[in-house]
C-alpha positions in Angstrom: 0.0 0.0 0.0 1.6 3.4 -0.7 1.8 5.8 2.0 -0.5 8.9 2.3 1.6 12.0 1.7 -1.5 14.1 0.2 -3.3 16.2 2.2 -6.7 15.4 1.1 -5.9 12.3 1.4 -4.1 13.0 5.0 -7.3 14.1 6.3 -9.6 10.8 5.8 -10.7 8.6 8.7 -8.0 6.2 8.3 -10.4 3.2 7.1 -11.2 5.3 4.1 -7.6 6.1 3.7 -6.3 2.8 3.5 -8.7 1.7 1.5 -8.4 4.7 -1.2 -4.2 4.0 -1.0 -5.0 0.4 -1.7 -6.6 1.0 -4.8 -3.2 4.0 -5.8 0.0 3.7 -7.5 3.2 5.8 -7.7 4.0 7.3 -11.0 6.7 10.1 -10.9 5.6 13.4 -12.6 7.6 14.5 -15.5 8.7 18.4 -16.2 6.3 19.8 -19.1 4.5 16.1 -19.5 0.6 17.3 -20.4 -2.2 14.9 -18.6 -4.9 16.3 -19.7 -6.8 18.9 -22.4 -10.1 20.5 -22.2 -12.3 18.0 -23.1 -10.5 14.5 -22.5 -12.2 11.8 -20.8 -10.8 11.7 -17.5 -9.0 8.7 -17.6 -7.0 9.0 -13.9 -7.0 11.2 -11.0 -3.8 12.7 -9.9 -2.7 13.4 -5.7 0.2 15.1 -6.3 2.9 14.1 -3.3 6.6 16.2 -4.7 5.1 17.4 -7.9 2.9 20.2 -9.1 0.7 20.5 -11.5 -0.3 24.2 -13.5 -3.9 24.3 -14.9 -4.0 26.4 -18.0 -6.7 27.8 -19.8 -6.7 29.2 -23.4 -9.2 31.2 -25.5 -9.2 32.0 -29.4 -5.8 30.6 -30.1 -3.4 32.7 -27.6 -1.1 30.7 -26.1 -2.8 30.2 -22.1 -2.2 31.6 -19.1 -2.3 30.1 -15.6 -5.9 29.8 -13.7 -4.3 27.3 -11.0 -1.7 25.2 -9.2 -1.9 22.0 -7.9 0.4 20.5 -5.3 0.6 18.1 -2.6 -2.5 20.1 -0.9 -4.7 19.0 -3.3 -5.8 16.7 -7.0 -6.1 16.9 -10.4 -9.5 15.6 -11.5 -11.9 16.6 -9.2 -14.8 17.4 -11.4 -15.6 13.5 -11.1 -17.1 13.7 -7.6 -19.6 16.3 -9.7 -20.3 13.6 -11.8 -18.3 15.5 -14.5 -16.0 13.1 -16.9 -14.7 15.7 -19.2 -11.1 17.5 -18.1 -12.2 21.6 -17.9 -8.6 22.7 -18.4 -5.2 22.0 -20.2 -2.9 20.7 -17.1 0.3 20.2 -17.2 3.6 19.0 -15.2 5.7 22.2 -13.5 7.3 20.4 -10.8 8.4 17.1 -11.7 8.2 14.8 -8.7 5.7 11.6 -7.6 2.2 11.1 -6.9 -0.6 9.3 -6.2 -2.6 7.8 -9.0 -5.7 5.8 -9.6 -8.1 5.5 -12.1 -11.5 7.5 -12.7 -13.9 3.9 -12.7 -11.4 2.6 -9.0 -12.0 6.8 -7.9 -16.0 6.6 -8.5 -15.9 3.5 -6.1 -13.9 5.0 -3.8 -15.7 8.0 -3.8 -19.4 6.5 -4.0 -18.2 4.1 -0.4 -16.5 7.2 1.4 -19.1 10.0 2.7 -15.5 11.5 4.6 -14.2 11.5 0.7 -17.6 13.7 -0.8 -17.2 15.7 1.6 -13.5 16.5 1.8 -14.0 16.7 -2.4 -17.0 19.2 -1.9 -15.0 21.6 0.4 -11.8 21.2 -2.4 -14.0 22.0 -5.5 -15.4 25.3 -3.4 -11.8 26.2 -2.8 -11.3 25.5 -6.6 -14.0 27.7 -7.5 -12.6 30.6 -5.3 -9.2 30.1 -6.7 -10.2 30.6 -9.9 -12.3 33.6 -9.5 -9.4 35.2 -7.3 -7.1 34.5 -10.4 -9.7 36.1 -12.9 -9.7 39.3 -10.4 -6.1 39.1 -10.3 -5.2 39.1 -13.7 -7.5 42.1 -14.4 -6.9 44.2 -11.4 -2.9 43.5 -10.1 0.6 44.8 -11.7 2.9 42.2 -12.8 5.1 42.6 -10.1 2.8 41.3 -7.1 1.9 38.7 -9.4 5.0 37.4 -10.2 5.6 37.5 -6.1 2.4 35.0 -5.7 3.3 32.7 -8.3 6.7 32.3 -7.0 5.4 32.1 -3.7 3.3 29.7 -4.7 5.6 27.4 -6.7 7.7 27.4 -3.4 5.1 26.2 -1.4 4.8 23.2 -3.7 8.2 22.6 -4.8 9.1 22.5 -0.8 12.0 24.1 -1.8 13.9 27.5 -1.8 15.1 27.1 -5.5 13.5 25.7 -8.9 13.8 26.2 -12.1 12.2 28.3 -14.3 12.9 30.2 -16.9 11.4 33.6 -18.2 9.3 32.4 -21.2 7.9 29.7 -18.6 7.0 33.0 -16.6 5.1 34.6 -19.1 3.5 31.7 -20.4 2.1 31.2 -17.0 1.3 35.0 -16.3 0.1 35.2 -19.4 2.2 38.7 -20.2 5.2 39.7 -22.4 8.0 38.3 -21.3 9.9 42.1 -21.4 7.1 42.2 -18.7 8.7 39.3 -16.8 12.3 40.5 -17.1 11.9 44.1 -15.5 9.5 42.5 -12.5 11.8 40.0 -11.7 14.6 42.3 -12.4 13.0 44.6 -9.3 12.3 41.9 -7.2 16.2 40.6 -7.5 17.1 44.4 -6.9 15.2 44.2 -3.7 17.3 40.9 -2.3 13.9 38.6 -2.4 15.0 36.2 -4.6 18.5 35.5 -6.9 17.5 34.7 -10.8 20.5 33.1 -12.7 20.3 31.1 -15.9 17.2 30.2 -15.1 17.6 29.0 -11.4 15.6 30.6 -9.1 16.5 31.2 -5.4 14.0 32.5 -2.7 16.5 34.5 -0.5 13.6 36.6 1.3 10.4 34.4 1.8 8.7 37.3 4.3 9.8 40.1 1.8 8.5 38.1 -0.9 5.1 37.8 0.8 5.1 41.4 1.4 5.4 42.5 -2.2 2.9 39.6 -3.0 -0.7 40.4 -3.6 -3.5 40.0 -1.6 -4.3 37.2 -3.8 -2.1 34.7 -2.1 -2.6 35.7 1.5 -6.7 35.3 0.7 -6.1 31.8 -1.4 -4.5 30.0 1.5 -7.3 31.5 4.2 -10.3 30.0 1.5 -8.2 26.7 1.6 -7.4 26.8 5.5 -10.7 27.6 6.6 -12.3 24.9 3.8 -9.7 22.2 4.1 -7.5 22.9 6.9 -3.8 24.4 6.9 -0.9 21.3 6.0 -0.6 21.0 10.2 -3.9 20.2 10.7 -5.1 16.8 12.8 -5.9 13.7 11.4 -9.5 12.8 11.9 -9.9 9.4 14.0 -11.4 6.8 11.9 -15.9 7.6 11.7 -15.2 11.7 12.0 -15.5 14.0 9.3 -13.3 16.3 8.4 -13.3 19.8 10.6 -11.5 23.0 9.3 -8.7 24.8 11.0 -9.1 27.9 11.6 -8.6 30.6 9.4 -4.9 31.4 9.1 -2.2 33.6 6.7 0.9 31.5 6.7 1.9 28.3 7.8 
């Protein structure tokens, strides 16, 4: 059986874990791999464990741009427990690393014997549904700057790790801006001593400072998912209880 090292999956009574891990696999995530496009059949649900996963959405041919991000805290493929089989985004690999994997027919059993499993899936897809109106508000209303501060905040928080790489086309792919746009934020923010940019490694040398150039978007992201979900140090739920929220919180 694979061990639990998914928060979602953290959270279950641990009956409903173990039987959920019993029916997983490990696959490792590779950089740039695509698992899904608008449209496909959902063929497995990801939990990512190291990896992250960026959800992209595109309109009249432009290249995309970034609606969400999808670590350890949370899955790719949760429009199943809506009774939803087609994928509603283009998702793709940013952070290679493993995760848990199982396939949509073993997930719809799973899901149809595990009321802790609706549940914990209901509170996710609100937090989904949040996150993706916070990133539709951000993208209109927010300088690149502060955005560029969230998403590298963000990709920290998932990489579990003070440097990645990225590089600056990657950036304005994902920010869906020029990447001249990308160059002079990141430029200021290297200026500033909150992060080191070199040949496209990335180093976090200020995480606080960071925050505070960030947006409001982050800081209000993480409260919808802490007081939804439940922040990453949040109790496991004896077997027969269902999931409580934390809390509302900032930072963990």
């Amino acid at each position: 059986m694979a061990q639990a090292e998914n928060h979602l999956i953290e959270l279950l009574p641990r009956k409903d874990r173990a039987h959920l891990l019993a029916a997983c696999e490990t696959v490792e995530l590779t950089l740039s791999a695509i698992l899904c496009e608008p449209g496909d059949s959902t063929r497995h649900i990801y939990f990512p464990v190291d990896g992250f996963i960026s959800m992209v959405t595109r309109i009249d041919g432009h290249p995309g741009v970034e609606v969400g991000m999808v670590g350890r805290e949370g899955m790719l493929g949760a429009q199943l427990a809506l009774g939803v089989s087609e994928a509603p985004l283009h998702a793709l690999v940013q952070g290679p690393g493993s995760a848990l994997r199982i396939s949509s027919k073993a997930f719809r059993r799973e899901l149809a014997s595990s009321r802790a499993l609706q549940l914990g899936l209901h509170r996710y897809i609100y937090v989904l549904m949040m996150q993706l109106a916070s990133s539709a508000a951000c993208l209109r209303f927010h300088m690149i700057g502060p955005r560029l501060a969230r998403w590298l905040l963000m990709s920290q928080d998932r990489a579990h790790t003070p440097s990645f790489h990225v590089t600056h086309e990657f950036l304005a792919y994902m920010l869906g801006v020029r990447r001249v746009g990308i160059t002079v934020a990141a430029g200021s923010l290297q200026r500033s001593g909150l992060i080191k940019y070199q040949r496209g490694q990335l180093t976090v040398l200020n995480r606080s400072g960071l925050e505070a150039a960030a947006c409001t978007c982050y800081a209000n992201d993480r409260i919808a998912y802490a007081s939804q979900i439940g922040g990453r140090t949040s109790r496991r739920p004896p077997e027969g209880e269902d999931i409580e929220p934390t809390p509302p919180t900032t930072h963990t």
